[in-house]
N, C-alpha and C positions, 0 to 999 in steps of 0.2 A: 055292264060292259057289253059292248055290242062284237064279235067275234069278226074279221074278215070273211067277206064272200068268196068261195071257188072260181074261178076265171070260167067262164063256159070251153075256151081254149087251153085251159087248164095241162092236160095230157101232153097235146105237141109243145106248150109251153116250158113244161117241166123237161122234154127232150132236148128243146133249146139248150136250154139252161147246162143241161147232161153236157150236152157237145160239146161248151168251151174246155171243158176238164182243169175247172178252176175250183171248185168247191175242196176245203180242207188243203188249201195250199198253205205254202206261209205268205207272209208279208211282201209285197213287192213295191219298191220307191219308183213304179211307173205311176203306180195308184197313191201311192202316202202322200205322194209330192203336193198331188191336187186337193186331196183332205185338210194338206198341213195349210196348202194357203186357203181355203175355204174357210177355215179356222179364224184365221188372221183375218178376213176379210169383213167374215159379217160375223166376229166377234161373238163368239159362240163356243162354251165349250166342250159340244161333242159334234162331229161329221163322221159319217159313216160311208163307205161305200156297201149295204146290205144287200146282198141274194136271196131270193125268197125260193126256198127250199120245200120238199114235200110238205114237212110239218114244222120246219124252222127259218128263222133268217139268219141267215150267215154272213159274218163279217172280212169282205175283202181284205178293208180297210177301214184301221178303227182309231182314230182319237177324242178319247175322254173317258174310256169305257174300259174295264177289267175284264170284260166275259169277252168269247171271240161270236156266242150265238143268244138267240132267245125263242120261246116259242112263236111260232106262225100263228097261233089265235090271240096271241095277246099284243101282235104285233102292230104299228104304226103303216108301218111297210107293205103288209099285207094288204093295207087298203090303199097304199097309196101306187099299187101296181092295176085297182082295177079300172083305171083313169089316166087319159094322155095326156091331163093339166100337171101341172104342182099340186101336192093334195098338201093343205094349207090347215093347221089348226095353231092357232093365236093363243087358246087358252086353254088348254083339256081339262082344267077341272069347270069350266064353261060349256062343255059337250058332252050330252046323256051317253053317247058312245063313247067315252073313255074315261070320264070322271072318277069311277071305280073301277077302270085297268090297273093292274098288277105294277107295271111300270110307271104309273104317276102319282098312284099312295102310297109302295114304294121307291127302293133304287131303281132306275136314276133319278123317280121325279121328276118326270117329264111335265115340262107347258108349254112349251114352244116347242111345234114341230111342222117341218116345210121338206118335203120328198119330191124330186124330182124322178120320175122313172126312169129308168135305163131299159133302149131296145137293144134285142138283138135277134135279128134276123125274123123281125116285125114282130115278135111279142116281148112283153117288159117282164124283163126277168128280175128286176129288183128298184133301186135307188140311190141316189145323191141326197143323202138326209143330212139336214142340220137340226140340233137336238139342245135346247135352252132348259134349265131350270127355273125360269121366271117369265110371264106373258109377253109376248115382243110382235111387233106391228112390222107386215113385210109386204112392202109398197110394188108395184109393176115391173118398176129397176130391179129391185132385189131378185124379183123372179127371174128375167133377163138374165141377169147374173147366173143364176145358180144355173139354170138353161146351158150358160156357155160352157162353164165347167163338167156339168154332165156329159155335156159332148164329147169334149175329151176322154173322158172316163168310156163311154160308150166306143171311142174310137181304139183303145187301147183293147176292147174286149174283144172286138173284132178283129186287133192283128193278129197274127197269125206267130208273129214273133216281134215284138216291140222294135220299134226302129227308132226310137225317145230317149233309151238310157244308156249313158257310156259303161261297158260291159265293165270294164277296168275298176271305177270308182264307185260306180252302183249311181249315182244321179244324172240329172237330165244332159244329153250329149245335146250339141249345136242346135241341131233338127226338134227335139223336145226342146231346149227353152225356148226356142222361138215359136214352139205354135203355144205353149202353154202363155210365154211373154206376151203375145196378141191377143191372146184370150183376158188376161188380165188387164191390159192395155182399156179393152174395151168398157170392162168394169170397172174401172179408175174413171173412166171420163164419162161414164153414166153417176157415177159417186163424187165426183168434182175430185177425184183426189192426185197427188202430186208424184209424177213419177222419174224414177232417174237410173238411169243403167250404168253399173261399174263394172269398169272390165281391169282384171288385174292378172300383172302377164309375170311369171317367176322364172327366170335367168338365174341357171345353173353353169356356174363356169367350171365348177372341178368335176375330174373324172371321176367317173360311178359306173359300177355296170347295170343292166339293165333292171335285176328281179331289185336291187340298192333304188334304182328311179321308180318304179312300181310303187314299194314300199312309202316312199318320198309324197307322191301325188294323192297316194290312198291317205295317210297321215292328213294331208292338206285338206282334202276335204270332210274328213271325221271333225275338225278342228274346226272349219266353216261355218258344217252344220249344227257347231255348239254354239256358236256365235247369233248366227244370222236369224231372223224373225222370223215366225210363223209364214205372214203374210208374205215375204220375200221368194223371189225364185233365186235358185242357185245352179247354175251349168259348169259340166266342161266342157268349154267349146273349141280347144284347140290340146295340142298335146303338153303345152302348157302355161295355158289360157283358160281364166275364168270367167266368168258373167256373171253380175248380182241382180237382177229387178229389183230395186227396191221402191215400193207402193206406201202411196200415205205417206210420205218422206218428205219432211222440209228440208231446202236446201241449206242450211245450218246442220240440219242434224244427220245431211247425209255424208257431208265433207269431216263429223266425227265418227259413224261409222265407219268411214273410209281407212282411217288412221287405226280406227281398234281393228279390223279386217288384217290390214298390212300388219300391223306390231306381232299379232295373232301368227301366223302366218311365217315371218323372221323369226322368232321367238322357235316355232317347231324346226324349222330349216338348220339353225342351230345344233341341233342333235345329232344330223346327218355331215351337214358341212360345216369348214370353216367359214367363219364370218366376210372374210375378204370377197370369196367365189359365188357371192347372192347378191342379185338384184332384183327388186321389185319394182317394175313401172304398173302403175295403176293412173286412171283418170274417172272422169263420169261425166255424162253427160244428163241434164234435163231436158225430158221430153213434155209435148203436149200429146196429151193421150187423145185431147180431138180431132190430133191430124193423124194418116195414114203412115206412118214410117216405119219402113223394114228394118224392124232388128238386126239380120242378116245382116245388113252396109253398114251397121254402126256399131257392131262387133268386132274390136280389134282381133286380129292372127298374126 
């Protein structure tokens, strides 16, 4: 096993890193949201957003995985910060540097692994990893790909206070699904795959007071989010208005998604109101992911 190198910038790196005062947070759905469709996208079961720590890397954001850290020398990440590529390994037990790492003769068993660094404030303070248990081939597109999603990730580290996620519901408001929507957009039409945006608008006719409609919207999207795909984005983009991306979607199978969404949806509304004082209008539209089209204009409110 071949241990990660020190960064020669190592010190101002590690201050970087200090400054966002992210380390040892919890969970935040600025960050999950991107992991969750990276997941879905290139069909993999672990994504990480990892931190590359004094002696550890630390998990932003983690799905596939039970632990929140791991050591820094046995780390994947730890090399894959001392380079501005994707640091690419196809096969680790095909690599005299990892073959006999800790984590691929062990849990998790790692053989596919593809890190994109994350900068901030011109040094890589960690990555955008995707993490296979079995050898997988990741072509130019793929890198592309995971390139866009990084971006994101890196742009969210830099705010200063997220302007992506509706405070209320905890997932992506207007502003986040549309730039995370265009980011996948672009990755569907490098992947040939089929995209289509549902927007579903919920029509409360009886009186409620305010913390009762709270309560309402929160419900609605806990229920969503048990629903809808990995690969899928889910917004609220209006006060009550949804948006679905949904990616890799035939149009057969989006017009039954459509249905279990709504039924979903009536079903919880039910609890709160009577039956008479609910409407849902929903539509969807297919796009081509090779033309330019603003989300924004094709968003119902």
């Amino acid at each position: 096993m071949k241990s990660p190198q020190t960064p020669d910038n190592e010190l101002e790196r590690q201050s970087a890193l200090n400054s966002i005062g992210i380390l040892d947070t919890t969970p935040e759905e600025r960050y999950d949201r991107i992991t969750r469709v990276a997941k879905g996208i290139f069909e993999v079961p672990i994504v990480l957003v990892s931190l590359v720590d004094e002696n550890r890397q630390w998990f932003k954001s983690c799905f596939g995985l039970s632990v929140s850290q791991t050591g820094r020398d046995i780390s994947f990440c730890g090399h894959a910060i001392l380079q501005d590529d994707i640091f690419l390994i196809e096969d680790a037990l095909e690599d005299e540097r990892f073959v006999d790492n800790p984590l691929v003769t062990g849990d998790p068993h790692i053989r596919f692994y593809a890190g994109c660094p994350l900068n901030y404030q011109d040094y890589r303070i960690g990555t955008l990893c995707l993490i296979d248990r079995v050898p997988k081939k990741f072509d130019d597109s793929k890198k592309s790909d995971l390139k866009a999603l990084a971006n994101i990730v890196e742009k969210e580290l830099s705010a200063v206070r997220s302007k992506a996620i509706d405070e209320q519901s905890g997932v992506s408001n207007r502003e986040g699904f549309i730039e995370l929507g265009h980011a996948c957009m672009e990755i569907c039409a490098r992947q040939r795959f089929p995209v289509s945006l549902v927007n579903l608008d919920v029509n409360i006719s009886y009186r409620i007071d305010t913390e009762t409609e709270q309560k309402i919207f929160k419900a609605i999207i806990r229920r969503l989010r048990e629903v809808v795909r990995d690969l899928d984005i889910l917004g609220r983009v209006g006060d009550n208005e949804f948006a679905l991306l949904l990616t890799n979607c035939q149009p057969n199978e989006v017009s039954l998604l459509l249905d279990v969404y709504s039924e979903q949806v009536i079903r919880l509304l039910y609890e709160f109101v009577p039956q008479d004082y609910i409407k849902i209008n929903t539509n969807h539209i297919e796009l081509d992911p090779n033309k330019v089209e603003s989300l924004d204009q094709l968003i119902t409110v």
